[in-house]
C-alpha positions as CSV (number, residue, x, y, z in Angstrom):
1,X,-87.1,129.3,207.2
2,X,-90.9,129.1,206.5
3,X,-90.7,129.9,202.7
4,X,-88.8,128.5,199.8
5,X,-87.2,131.7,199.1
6,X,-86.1,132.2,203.0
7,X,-84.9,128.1,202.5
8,X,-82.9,128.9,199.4
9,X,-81.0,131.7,201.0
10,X,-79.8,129.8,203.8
11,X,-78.7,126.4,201.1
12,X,-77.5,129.6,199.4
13,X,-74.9,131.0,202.0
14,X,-74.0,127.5,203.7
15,X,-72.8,126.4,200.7
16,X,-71.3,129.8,199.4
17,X,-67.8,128.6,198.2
18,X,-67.9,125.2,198.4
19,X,-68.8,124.3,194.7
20,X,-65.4,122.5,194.9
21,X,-65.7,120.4,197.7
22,X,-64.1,117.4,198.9
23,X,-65.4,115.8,201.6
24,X,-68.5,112.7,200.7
25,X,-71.1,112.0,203.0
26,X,-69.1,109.7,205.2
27,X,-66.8,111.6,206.4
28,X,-67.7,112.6,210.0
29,X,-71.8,112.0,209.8
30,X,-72.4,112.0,213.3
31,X,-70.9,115.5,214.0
32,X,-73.8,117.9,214.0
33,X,-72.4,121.1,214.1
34,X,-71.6,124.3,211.7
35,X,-68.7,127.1,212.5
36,X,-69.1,125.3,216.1
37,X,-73.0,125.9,215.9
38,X,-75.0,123.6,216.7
39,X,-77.8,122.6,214.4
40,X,-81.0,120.5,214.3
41,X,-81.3,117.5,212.3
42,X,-84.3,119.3,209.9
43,X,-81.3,121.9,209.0
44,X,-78.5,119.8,208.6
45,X,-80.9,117.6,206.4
46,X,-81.4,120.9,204.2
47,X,-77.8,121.3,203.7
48,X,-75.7,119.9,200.7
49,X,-73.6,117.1,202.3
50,X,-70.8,117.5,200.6
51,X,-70.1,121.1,201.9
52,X,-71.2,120.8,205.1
53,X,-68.5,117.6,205.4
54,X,-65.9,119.5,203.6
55,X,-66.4,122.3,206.2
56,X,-66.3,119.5,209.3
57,X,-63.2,117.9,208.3
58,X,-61.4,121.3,208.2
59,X,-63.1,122.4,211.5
60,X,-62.1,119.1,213.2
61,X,-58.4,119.4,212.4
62,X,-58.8,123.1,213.8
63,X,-60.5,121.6,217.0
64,X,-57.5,118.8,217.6
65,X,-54.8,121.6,217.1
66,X,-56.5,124.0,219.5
67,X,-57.3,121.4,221.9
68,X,-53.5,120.4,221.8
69,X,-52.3,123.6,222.4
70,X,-54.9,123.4,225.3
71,X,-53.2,120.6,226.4
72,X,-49.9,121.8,226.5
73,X,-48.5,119.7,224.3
74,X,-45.1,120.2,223.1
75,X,-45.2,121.9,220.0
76,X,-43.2,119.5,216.5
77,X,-40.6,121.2,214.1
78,X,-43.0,119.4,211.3
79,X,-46.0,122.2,212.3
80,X,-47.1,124.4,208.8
81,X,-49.6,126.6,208.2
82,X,-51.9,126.4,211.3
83,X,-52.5,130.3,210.3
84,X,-54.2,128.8,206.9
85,X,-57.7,128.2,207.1
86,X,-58.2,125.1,205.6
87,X,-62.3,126.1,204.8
88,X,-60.9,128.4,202.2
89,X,-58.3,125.9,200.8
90,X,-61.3,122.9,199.4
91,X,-59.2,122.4,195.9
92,X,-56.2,121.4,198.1
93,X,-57.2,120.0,200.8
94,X,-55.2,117.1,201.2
95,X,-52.0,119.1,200.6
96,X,-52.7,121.4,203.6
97,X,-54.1,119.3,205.9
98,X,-51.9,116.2,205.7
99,X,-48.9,118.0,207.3
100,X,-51.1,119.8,209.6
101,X,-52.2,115.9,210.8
102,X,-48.9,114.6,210.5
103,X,-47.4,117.4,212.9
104,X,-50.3,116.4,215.6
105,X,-49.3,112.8,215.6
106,X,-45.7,114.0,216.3
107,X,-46.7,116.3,219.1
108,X,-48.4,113.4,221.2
109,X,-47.9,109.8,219.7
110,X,-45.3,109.1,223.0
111,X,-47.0,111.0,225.0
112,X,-50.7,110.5,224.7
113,X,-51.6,107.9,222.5
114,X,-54.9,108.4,222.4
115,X,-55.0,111.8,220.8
116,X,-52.2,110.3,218.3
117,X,-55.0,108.2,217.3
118,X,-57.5,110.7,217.2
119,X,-55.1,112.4,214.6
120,X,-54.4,109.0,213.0
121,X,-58.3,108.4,212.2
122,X,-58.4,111.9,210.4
123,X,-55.5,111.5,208.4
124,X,-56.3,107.9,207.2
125,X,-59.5,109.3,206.0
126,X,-58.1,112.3,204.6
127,X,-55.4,110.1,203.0
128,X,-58.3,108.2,200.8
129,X,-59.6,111.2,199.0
130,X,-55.6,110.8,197.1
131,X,-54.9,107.1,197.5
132,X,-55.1,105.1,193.9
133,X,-55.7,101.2,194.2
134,X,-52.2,100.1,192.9
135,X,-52.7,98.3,189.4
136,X,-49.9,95.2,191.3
137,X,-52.5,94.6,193.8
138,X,-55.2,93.8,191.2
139,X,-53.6,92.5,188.2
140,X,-51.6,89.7,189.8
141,X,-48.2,91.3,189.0
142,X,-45.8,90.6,192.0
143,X,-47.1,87.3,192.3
144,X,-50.1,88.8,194.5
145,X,-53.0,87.4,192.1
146,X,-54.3,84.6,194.1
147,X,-53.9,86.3,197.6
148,X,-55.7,89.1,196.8
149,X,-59.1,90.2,196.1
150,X,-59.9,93.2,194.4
151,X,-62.9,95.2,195.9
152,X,-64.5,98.7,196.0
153,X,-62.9,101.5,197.5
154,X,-65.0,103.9,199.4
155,X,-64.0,107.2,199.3
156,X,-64.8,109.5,201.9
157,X,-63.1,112.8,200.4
158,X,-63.9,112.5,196.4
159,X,-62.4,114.8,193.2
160,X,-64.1,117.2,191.6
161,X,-66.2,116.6,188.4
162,X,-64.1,117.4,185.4
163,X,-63.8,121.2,184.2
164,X,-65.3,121.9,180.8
165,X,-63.9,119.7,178.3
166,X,-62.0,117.3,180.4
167,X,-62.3,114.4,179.2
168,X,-62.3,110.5,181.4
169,X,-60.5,107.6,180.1
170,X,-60.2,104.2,181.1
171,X,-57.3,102.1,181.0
172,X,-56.9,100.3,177.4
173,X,-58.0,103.0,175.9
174,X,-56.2,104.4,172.6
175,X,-53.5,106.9,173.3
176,X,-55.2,110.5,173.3
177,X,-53.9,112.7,170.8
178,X,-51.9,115.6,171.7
179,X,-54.8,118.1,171.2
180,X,-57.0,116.2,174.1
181,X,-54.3,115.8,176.7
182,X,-53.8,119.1,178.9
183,X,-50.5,121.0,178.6
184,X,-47.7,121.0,181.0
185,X,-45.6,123.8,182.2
186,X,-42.6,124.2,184.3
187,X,-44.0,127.3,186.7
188,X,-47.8,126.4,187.6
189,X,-49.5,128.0,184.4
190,X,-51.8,126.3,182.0
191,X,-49.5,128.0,179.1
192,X,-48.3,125.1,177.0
193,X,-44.6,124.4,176.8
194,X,-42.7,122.7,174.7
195,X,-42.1,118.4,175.5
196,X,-38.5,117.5,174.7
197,X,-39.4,113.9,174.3
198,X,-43.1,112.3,174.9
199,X,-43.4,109.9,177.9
200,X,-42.8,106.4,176.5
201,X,-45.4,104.3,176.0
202,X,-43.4,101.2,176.8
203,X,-43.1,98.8,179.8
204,X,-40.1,97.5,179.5
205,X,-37.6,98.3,182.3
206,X,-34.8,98.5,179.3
207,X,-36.3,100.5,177.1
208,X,-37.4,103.2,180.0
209,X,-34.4,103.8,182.0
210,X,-33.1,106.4,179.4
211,X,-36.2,108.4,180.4
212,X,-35.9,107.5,183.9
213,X,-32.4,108.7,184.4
214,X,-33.2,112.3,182.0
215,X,-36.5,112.8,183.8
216,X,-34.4,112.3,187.4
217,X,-31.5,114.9,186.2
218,X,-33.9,117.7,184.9
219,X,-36.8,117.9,187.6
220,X,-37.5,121.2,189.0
221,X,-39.6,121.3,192.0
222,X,-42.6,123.9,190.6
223,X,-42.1,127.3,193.1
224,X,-45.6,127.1,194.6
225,X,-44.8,123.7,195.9
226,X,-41.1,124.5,197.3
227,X,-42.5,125.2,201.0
228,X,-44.3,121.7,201.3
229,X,-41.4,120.2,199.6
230,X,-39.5,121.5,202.0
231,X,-41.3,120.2,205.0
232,X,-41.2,116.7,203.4
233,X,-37.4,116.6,203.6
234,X,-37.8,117.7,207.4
235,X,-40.3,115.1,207.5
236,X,-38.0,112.3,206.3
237,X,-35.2,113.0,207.6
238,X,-36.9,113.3,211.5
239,X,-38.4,109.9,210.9
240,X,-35.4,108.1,209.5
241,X,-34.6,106.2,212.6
242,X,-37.7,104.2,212.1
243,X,-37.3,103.8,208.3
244,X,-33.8,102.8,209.1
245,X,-35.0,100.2,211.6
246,X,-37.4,98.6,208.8
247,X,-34.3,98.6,206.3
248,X,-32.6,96.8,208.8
249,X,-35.3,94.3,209.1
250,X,-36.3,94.0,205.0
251,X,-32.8,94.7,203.2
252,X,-35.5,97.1,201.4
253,X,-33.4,100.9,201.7
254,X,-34.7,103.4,203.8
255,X,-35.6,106.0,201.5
256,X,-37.5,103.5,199.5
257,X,-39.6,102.9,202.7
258,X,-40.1,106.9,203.3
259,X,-41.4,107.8,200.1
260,X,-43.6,104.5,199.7
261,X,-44.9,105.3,203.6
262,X,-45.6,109.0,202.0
263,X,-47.6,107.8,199.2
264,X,-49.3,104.8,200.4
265,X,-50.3,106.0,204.2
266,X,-49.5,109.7,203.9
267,X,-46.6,109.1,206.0
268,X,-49.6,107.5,209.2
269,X,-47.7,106.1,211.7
270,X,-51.3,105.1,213.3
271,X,-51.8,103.3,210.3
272,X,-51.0,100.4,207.8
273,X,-48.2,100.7,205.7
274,X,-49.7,98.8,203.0
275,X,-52.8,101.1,202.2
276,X,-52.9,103.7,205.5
277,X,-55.6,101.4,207.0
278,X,-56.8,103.0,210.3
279,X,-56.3,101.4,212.9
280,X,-53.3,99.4,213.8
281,X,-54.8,97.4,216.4
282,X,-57.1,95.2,213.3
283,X,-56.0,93.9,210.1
284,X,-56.0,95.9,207.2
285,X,-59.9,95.9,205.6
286,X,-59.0,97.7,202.0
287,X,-56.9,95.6,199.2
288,X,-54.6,94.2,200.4
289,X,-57.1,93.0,203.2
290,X,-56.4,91.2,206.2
291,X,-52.9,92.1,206.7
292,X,-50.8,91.2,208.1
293,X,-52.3,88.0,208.8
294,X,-51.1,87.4,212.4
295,X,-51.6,90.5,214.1
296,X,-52.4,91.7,217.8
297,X,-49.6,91.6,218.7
298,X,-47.9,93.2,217.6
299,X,-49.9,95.7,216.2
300,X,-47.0,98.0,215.6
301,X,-46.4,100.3,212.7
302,X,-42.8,98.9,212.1
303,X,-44.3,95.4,211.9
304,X,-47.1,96.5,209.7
305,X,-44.1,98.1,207.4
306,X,-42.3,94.6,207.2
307,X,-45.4,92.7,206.3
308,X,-46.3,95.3,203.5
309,X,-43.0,94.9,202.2
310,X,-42.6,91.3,202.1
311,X,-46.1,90.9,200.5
312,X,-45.2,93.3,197.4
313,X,-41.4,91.5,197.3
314,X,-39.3,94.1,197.4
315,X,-37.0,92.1,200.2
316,X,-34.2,90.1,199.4
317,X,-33.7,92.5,196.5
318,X,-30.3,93.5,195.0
319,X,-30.2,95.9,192.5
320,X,-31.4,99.4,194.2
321,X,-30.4,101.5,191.3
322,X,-32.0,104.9,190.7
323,X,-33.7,103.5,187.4
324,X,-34.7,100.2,188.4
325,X,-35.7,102.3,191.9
326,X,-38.1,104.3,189.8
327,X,-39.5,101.7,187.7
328,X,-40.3,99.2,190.9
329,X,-42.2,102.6,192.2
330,X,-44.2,103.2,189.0
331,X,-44.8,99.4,188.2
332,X,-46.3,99.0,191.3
333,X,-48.4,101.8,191.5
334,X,-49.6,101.0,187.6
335,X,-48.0,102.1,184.3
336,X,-51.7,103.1,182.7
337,X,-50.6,107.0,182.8
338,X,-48.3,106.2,179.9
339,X,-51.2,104.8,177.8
340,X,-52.3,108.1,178.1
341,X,-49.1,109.9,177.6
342,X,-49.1,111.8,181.3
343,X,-46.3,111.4,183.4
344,X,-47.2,109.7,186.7
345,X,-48.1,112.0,189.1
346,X,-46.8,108.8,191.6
347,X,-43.4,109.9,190.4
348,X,-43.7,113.4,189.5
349,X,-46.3,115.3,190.9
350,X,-45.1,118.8,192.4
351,X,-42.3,118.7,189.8
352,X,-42.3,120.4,186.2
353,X,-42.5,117.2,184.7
354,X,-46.2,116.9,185.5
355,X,-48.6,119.2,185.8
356,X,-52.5,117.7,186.0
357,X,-53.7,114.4,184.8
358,X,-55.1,111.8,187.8
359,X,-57.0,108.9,187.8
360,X,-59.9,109.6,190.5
361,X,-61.5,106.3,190.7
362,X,-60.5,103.1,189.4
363,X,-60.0,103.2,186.1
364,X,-61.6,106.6,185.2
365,X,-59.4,109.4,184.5
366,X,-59.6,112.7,185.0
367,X,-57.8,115.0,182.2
368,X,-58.0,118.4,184.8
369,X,-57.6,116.9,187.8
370,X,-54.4,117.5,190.1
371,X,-52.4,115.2,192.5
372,X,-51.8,117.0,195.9
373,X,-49.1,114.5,196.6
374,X,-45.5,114.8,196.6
375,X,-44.4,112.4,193.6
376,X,-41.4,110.0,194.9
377,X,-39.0,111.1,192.5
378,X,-39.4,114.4,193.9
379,X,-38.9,113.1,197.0
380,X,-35.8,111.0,196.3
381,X,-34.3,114.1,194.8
382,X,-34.8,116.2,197.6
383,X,-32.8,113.4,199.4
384,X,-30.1,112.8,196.6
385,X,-29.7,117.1,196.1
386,X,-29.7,117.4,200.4
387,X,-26.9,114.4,200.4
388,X,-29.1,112.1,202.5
389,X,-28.9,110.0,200.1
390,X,-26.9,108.4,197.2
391,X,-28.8,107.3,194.2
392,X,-26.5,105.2,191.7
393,X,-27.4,105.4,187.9
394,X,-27.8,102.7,185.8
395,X,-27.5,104.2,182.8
């Protein structure tokens, strides 16, 4: 690479494909390698970080799954998509990988601990590039105000810029009209379809469990998503034991705790409940910091569970309703999507009641942007439809 034109070749074909990228520059610095091959420091420094990061934190979930197989470690029902290379798969990520992370843990948490953790670490940082600061954490709802401190998220795994015309909003902004927000449709294409009733713009628990309990009865899980919805019901229904144990510990029902341990730690059992907070063995260091305040010991993810749960008040709670179920979700989480007119993707992503629309940072919103999480609702009907569950309507 003596020339500029010899230099631009090589930016050229380490970065080919990666325009979409989602990795930032902290996520796995020190590793100094490409496709395996190792590289000087005056190359790497050449390279775009965000590709080259993007390519590392695919490559290292590759390396722990070969080097457990290596290890002879029992293989987990929860494995998907190990055939899938994740390098070709940077505007879903998140959705690919997370299982992929998930299934290690299972293979060696009681067995070898310290490759759980190893798999821990990569899905806590994965889990950030999806995680939204929940609006009840910073706007004293929940009676959390005065314990709590709001303060910058980093993210190590960021969105992509919007597309052409999309367009960012922040919360208390005027509702966008119906010609800015992007259209919805029920089988994955941008086609626009038909809304039977907008999303309500209210916050009032009354005035929304109508849409709550019509929203429940007509979601469709969209057919590209049917495979990982399908490995979250295996998911949930393998780790029930331990959600059950917290239920029996909280009062708070053990469904409730799946799906909030899905959304808020990308269902990490090496990490905090509250925030997926890597690792267990300190207090949490992103809002809510310092939890649990007396920890070590335990230092156990069922204890961490408990403490998340008391904090946000959901214990000692009576009315478990599908509605007010849904609402206690979407309250805590924030109810600034319905400013905007967008169905929460907190509830509804992977269903045909949402189909892009995230905010990416806090408060900035990006009109083309997708969640790559299961919504709870979804979730909860899987559960309700499979008869794990039932879900009583207060309507």
């Amino acid at each position: 690479m003596g020339n500029d034109s010899s230099r631009r070749e090589f930016l050229r074909l380490a970065s080919f494909g990666m325009a979409m990228s989602t990795c930032a520059s902290g996520a796995l610095a020190s590793d100094s390698k490409l496709f395996g091959v190792p590289l000087p420091k005056q190359v790497l420094d050449f390279i775009p970080r965000k590709p080259l990061n993007y390519i590392q934190f695919a490559e290292a979930v590759v390396e722990l799954e070969n080097e457990a197989d290596h290890r002879g470690l029992p293989g987990s029902p929860l494995e998907i998509g190990k055939a899938q290379s994740l390098v070709d798969l940077a505007e879903a990520l998140y959705q690919f990988a997370m299982p992929r992370l998930v299934a290690l843990i299972d293979r060696s948490e009681s067995i070898d601990p310290d490759f759980a953790d190893r798999a821990g670490e990569l899905l806590a940082e994965l889990h950030q590039s999806q995680h939204e600061l929940p609006e009840a954490l910073t706007s004293g709802q929940l009676g959390l105000g005065r314990l709590l401190t709001p303060m910058r998220r980093e993210r190590y795994l960021v969105e992509p810029e919007p597309a052409q015309g999309g367009i960012i909003y922040v919360p208390g902004a005027p509702p966008a009209s119906a010609a800015q927000m992007p259209a919805t449709s029920s089988d994955g294409n941008d086609e626009a379809e038909e809304v039977e009733v907008p999303i309500s713009r209210s916050r009032d628990f009354t005035a929304l469990k109508p849409e709550y309990a019509r929203l429940f009865r007509k979601l469709v899980v969209r057919p590209q998503y049917q495979e990982s919805v399908d490995w979250h019901l295996a998911l949930i229904r393998k780790s029930r034991a331990r959600y059950e144990k917290v239920e029996a510990q909280t009062g708070v029902p053990w469904h409730f705790v799946a799906v909030t341990h899905g959304l808020e730690a990308s269902f990490n059992f090496r990490a905090h409940f509250h925030n997926g907070d890597f690792p267990l063995t300190a207090r949490t260091r992103q809002v809510p910091a310092g939890r649990p305040t007396r920890w070590l010991p335990p230092s156990d993810w069922e204890s961490s569970a408990q403490d998340a749960l008391r904090l946000l008040g959901y214990t000692n709670q009576s009315d478990w309703t599908l509605e007010r179920t849904l609402f206690r979700l979407e309250a805590y989480n924030g109810l600034g999507y319905r400013s905007l007119g967008v169905p929460t993707p907190y509830l509804w992503s992977f269903s045909n009641h949402y189909e892009r629309g995230k905010f990416v940072a806090d408060g900035k919103f990006n009109a083309s942007a997708r969640s790559q999480q299961c919504g709870a609702a979804v979730l909860l009907k899987l559960l309700a439809d499979a008869g794990d569950i039932r879900l009583e309507s207060a309507a």
